[in-house]
C-alpha positions in Angstrom: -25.6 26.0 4.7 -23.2 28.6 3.1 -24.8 32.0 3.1 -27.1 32.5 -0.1 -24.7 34.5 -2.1 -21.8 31.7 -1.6 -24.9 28.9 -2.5 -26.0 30.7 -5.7 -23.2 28.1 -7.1 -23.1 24.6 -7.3 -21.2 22.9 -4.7 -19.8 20.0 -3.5 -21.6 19.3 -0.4 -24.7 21.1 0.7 -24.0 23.3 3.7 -26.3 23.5 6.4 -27.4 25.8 9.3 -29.6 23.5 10.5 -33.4 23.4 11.0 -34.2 26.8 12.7 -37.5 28.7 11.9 -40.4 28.4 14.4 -43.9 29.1 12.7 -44.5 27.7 8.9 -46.6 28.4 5.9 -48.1 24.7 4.6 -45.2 23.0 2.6 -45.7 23.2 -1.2 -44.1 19.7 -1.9 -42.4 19.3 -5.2 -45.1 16.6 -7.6 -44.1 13.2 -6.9 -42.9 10.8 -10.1 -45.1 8.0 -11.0 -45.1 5.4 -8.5 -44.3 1.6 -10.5 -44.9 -1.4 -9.3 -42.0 -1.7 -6.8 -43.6 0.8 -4.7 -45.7 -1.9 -2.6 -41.7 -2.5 -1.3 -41.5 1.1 -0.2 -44.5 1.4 1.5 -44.1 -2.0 3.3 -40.5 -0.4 4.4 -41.7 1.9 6.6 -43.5 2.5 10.1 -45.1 5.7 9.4 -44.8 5.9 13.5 -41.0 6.4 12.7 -39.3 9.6 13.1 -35.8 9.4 14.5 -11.4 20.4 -25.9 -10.3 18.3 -29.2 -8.0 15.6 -28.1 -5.0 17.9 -29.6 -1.6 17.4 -27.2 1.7 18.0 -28.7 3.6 15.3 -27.3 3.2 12.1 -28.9 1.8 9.0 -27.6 5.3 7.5 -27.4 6.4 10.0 -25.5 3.7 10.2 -23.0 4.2 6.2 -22.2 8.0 6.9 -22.0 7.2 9.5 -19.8 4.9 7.5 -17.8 7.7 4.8 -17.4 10.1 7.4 -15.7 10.2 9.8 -12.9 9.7 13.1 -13.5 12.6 15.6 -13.1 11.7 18.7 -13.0 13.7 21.9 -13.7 11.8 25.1 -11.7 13.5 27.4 -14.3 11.4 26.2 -17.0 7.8 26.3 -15.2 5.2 28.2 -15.7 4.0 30.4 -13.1 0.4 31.5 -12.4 -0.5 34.1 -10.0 0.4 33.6 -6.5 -2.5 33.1 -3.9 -2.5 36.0 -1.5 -2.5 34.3 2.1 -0.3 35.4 4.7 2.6 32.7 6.1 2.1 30.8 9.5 3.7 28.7 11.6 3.7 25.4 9.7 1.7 22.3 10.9 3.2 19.1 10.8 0.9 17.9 7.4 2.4 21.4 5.7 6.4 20.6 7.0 5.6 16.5 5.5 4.3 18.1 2.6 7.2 20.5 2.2 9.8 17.2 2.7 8.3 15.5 0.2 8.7 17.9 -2.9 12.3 19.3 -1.6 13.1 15.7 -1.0 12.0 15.4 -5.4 13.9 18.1 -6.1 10.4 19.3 -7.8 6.7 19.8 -7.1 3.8 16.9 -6.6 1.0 16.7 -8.6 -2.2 18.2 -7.6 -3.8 14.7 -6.9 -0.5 13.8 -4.5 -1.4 17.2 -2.8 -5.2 16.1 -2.2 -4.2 12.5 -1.0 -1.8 13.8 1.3 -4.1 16.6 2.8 -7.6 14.0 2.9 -6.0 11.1 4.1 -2.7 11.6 5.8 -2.4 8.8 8.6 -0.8 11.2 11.1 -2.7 14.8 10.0 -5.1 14.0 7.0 -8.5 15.7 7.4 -10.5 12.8 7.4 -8.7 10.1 9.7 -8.7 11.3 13.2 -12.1 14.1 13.5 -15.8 14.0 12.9 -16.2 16.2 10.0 -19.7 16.1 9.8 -23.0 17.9 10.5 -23.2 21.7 11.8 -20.3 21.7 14.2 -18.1 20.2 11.4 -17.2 21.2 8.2 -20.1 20.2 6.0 -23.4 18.1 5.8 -24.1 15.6 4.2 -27.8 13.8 2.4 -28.0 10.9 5.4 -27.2 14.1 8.0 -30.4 15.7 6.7 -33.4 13.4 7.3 -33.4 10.1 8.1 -35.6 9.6 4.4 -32.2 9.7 2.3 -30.8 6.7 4.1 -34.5 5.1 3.9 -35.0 5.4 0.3 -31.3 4.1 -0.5 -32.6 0.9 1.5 -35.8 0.5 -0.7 -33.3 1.0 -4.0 -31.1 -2.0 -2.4 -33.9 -4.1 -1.0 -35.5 -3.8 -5.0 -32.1 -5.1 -6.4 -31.9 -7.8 -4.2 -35.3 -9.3 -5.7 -33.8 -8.8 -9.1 -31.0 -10.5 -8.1 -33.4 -13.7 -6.9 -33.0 -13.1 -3.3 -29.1 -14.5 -2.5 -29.4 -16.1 1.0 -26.0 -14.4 1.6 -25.2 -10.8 -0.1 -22.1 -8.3 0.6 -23.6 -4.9 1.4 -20.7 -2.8 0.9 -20.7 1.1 1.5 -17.2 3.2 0.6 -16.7 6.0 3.0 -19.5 5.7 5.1 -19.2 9.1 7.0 -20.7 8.9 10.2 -22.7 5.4 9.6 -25.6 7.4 9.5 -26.9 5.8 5.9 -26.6 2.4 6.8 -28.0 3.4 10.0 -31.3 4.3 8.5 -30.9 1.7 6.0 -30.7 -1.0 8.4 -33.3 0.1 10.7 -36.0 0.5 8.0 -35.1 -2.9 6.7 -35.4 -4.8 10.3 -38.6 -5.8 9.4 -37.5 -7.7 6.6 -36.3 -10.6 7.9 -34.9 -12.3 4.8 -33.1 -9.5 3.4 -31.5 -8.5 6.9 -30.4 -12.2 7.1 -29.1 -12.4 4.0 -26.5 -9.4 4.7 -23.0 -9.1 5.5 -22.1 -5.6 6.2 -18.7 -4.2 4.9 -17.9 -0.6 5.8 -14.7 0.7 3.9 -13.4 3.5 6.2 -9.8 4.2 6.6 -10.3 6.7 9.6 -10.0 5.1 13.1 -12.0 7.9 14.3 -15.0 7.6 11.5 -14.9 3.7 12.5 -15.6 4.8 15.9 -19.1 6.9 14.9 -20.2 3.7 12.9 -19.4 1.5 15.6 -21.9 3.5 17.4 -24.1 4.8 14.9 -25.1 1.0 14.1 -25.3 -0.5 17.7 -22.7 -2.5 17.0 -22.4 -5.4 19.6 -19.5 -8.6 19.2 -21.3 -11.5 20.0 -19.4 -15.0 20.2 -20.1 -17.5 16.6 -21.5 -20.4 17.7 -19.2 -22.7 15.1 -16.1 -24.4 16.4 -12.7 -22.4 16.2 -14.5 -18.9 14.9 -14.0 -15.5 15.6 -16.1 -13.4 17.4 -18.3 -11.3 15.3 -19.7 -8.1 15.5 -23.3 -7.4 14.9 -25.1 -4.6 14.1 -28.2 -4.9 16.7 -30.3 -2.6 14.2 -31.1 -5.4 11.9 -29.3 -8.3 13.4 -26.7 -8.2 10.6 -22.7 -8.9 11.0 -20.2 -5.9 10.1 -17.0 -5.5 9.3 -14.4 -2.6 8.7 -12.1 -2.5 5.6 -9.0 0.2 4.3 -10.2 -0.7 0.6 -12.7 -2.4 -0.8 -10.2 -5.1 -2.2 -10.2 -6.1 1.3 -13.9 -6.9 1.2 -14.2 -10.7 0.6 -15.0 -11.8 -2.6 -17.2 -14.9 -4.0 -20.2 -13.9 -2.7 -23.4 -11.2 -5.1 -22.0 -7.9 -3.8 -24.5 -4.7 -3.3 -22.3 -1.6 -3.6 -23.1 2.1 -2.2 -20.9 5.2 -3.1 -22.3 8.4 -1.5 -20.6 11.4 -1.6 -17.5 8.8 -2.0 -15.6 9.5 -5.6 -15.9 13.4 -5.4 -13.1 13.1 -2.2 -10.7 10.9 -4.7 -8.2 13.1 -5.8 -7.9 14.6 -9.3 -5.0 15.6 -11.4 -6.0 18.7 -13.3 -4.4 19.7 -16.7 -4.1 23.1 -18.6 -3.8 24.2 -21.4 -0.6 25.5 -22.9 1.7 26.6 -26.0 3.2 22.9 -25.9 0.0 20.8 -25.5 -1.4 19.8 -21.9 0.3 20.4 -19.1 0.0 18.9 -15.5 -0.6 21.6 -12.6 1.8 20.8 -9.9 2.2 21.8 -6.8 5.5 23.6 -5.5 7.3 25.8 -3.2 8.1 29.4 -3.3 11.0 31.3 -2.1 9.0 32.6 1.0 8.0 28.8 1.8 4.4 29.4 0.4 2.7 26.8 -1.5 2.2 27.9 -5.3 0.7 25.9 -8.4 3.0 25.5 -11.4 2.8 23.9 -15.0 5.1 20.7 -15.5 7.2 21.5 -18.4 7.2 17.5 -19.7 4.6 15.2 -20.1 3.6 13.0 -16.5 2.4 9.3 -16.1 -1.0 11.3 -15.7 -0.9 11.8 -19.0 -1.8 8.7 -20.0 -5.3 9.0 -18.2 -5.6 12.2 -19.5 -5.5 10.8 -23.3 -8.0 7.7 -22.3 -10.1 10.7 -20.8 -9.9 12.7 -24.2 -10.7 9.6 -26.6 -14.1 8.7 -24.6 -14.8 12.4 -24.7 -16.8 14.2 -28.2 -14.5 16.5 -30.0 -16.9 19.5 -29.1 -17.0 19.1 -25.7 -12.6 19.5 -25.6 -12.4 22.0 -28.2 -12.5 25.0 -26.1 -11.3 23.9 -23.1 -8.2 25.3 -21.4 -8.2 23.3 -18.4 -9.3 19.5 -18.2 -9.4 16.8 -14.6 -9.2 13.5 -14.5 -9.3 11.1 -11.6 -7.4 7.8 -12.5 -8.6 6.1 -8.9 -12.3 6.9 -9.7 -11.7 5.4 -13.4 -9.8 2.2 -11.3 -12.2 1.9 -8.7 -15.2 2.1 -11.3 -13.4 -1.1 -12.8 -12.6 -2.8 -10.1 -16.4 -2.9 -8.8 -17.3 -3.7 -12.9 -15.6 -6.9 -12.3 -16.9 -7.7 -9.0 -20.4 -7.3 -10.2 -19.9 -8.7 -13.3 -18.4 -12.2 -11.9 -20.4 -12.6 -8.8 -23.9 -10.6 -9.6 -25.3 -7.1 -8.0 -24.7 -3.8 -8.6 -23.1 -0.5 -7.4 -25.3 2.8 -6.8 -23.4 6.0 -7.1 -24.8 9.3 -5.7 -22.7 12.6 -6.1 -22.4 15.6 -7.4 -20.8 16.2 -10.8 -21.5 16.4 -14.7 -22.4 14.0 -17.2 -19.1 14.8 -19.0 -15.8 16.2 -19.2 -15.0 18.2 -15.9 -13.0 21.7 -16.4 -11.7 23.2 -13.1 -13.7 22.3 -9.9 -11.5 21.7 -7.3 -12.3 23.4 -3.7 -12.2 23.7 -0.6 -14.5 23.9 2.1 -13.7 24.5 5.9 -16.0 25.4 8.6 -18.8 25.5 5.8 -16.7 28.8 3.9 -15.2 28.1 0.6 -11.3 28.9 1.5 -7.8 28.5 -0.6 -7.3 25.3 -1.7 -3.3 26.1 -0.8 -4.4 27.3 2.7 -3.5 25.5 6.1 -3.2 22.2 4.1 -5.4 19.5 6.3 -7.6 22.0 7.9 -9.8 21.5 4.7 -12.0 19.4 3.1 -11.3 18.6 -0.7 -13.4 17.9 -3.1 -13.9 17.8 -7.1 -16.8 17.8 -9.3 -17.3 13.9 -10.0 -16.9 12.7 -13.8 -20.5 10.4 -14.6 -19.5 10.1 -18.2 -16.1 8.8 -17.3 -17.2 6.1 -14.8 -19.7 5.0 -17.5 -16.7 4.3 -19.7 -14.8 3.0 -17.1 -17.3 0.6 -16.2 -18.1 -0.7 -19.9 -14.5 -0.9 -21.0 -13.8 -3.9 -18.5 -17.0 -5.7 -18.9 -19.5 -6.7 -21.2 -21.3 -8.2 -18.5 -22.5 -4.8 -16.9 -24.5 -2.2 -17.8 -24.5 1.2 -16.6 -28.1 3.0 -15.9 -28.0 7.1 -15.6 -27.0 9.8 -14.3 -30.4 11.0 -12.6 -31.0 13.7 -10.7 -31.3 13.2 -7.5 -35.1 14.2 -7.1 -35.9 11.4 -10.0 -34.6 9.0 -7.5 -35.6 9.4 -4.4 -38.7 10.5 -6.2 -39.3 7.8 -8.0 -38.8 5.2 -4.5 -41.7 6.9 -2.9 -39.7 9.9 -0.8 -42.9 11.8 -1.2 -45.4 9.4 0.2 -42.7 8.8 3.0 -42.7 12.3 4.0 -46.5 12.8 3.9 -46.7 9.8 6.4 -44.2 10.9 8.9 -45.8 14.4 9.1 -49.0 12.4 10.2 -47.5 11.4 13.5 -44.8 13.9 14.3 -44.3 17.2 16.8 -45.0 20.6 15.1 -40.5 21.2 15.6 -40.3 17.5 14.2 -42.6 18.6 11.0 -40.6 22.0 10.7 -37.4 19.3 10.4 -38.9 17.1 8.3 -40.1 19.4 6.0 -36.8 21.6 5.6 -34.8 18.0 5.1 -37.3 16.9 2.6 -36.5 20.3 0.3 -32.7 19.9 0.9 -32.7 16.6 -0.5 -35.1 17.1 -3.1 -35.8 20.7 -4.3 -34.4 22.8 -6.4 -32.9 26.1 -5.8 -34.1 28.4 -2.3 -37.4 26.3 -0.4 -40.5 28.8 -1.3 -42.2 28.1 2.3 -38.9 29.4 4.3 -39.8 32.1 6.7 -36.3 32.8 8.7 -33.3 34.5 8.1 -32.0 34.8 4.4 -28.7 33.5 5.1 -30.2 29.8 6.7 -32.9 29.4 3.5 -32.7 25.7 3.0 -31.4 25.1 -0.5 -32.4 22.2 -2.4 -29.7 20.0 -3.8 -32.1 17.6 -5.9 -30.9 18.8 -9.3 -27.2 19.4 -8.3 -26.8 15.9 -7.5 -26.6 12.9 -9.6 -27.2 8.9 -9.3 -26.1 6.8 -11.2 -26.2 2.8 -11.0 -23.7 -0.4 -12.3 -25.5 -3.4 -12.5 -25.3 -7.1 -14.0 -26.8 -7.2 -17.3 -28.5 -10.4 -16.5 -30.4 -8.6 -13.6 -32.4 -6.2 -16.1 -32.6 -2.3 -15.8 -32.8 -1.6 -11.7 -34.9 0.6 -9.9 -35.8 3.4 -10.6 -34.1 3.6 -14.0 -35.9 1.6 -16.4 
């Protein structure tokens, strides 16, 4: 966890310290929602022996698609300068000297969502392709690095659908960014027992880091085991549930033809965002440039950008009052694709997406950050050192997803204490503490408040700075589902 006074403010990733505090007061759980009738799924999931601004712009519409059709050109004498962000020069990494080539190479600066692609997913020096970024000795921690219960409860949520969906014999289980494996992990091993859901699965893991794939590999016992039919491939199983995986860049890689179950955790807030401000002329696009002493610096782009037409699509869903008094807007054109592109997979082959993240129900200002070593540094700073992140935009993938089909419907946002409340996260957690060491209950209950409390844990006896801090209200779920499958659970 960040020290108290850095997690006073909402963030994008909960940082941890880890489970450290020897003697504890009896847990005051947060009250349980009511338990429907689904719950008799949850509790059959589970061995309780189991602990492992108005839409004003200046330009006109014309001008923005002409501009979109074009390259930009950019003349530095006519930008707009803010500040300049006070970190000292160093010896340039080979990310910074690429990044450098590229907007020399232009003649003019890259956008802020160039910038963020480049740093997260380089192939050569991105921050997410060749390290484990995860857990205490990385950079931050995620809800499945918690407690095992995050991963469980996300398996009751897609066991539930798959009965609304009339139990497909064969299903695409798809995760985007799957981190470490550790939610399908936990996902899988709960569901073991369920034969016909297990066997019904084909597991598709979209991870574009060689060294992430590596973790999952692990993380999911994968074995490859020979197919019995003529002329097929090996395939590679996971032995946790007996189900075949496979690895994909992008999720149109991932098959098609078949009712697809989607899960996107702490996936759309690492898609990078273009951010826009304010100006005398309308709304400009921050850039990203160089200065004379080779330092990275933000500028304004004097002329409208392709970006711009995402921007206006962004300002027509939104209500005039919550623009008005805005001076800075983001928008984040992949999460608006990607939101379509699983609309039309659900909507022509059944299913349904579940996305779980941190973010607002509506138009997003200025949250891009940067977290390293679980600190908040510059976002400009030792580009690639960094994680990235942006508050994610709930209202705009419900738009997204309801402009491309009429055969979805979208459910939420919920907090995240509704839902893993409302799958039975609180009977879960009273069972495990039933048959657990005390330093296994002291784990337990610290995860528990992390995922689902709000604000510092009342029963904390340690240091101030490790207080676990409950990220149940800072994060959202939100779920994309075929209209002919009814509301899903939990958000009828």
């Amino acid at each position: 966890m960040l020290r108290k006074l850095v997690l006073a403010s909402t963030f994008r990733r909960t940082i941890s310290n880890g489970f450290l505090c020897r003697t504890r007061s009896p847990v005051p759980l947060p009250s349980p929602s009511p338990i429907p009738w689904f719950y008799r799924t949850s509790t059959l999931f589970f061995s309780t022996s189991e602990v492992p601004q108005d839409s004003t712009i200046e330009q006109t519409e014309d001008e923005t698609k002409d501009a979109a059709c074009s390259t930009i050109s950019i003349d530095r004498s006519g930008l707009y300068n803010p500040p300049e962000h006070p970190h000292e020069p160093s010896s340039d990494s080979e990310l910074v000297k690429h990044l450098k080539g590229i907007i020399k190479f232009r003649g003019g600066p890259i956008s802020v969502a160039e910038y963020m692609e480049e740093v997260l997913t380089n192939p050569k020096a991105g921050f997410y392709i060749n390290r484990d970024v995860f857990g205490a000795h990385g950079d931050f921690i995620t809800s499945p690095e918690v407690s095992q219960m995050f991963g469980e409860m996300v398996g009751v949520w897609a066991m539930c659908l798959w009965e609304q969906m009339g139990q497909p014999k064969n299903v695409n289980l798809v995760e985007l960014g799957p981190g470490r494996g550790t939610l399908m992990a936990d996902l899988l091993r709960g569901a073991s027992k369920f034969k016909n859901f297990t066997e019904s699965l084909h597991v598709h893991l979209v991870e574009c880091s060689p060294a992430l794939q590596k973790l999952q590999w692990d993380n999911l016992k994968c074995i490859d085991r020979a197919n019995t039919a003529d002329n097929a491939e090996n395939r590679t199983i996971s032995a946790l549930a007996e189900a075949p995986v496979s690895w994909h860049a992008a999720l149109e890689q991932v098959p098609s033809g078949l009712p697809t179950i989607i899960i996107a955790h702490e996936f759309y807030d690492a898609l990078p965002v273009h951010q826009f401000q304010r100006a005398s002329r309308g709304w400009c696009e921050k850039m990203v440039d160089i200065q004379e002493d080779s330092l990275f610096r933000f500028v304004l782009s004097p002329q409208p950008t392709p970006a711009n037409l995402y921007l206006l699509k962004r300002l027509k869903w939104a209500a005039p009052e919550e623009i008005t008094n805005l001076e800075q807007v983001e928008v984040c054109p992949k999460a608006m694709d990607l939101t379509q592109q699983i609309s039309k997979i659900i909507s022509l082959y059944g299913g349904g997406a579940l996305i779980i993240d941190y973010g607002l129900n509506g138009v997003v200002s200025d949250s891009l950050q940067a977290i390293r070593k679980h600190k908040f540094v510059n976002i400009l700073d030792d580009p690639g050192s960094a994680d990235l992140s942006a508050y994610v935009d709930f209202s705009a993938i419900k738009s997204s997803a309801e402009e491309v089909s009429e055969h979805v419907t979208v459910h939420g946002p919920i907090t995240q204490s509704q839902f893993l409340g409302s799958l039975g996260i609180n009977f879960r957690v009273e069972a495990l503490l039933q048959n657990c060491s005390d330093e296994q209950a002291e784990a337990l209950r610290t995860g528990y408040w992390r995922l689902v409390g709000d604000g510092e844990a009342p029963f904390w006896e340690g240091p101030d700075d490790q207080v676990p801090i409950g990220m149940g209200t800072r994060y959202l779920a939100m779920a994309i589902v075929n209209k002919k499958q009814g509301a899903p659970v939990p958000f009828q």
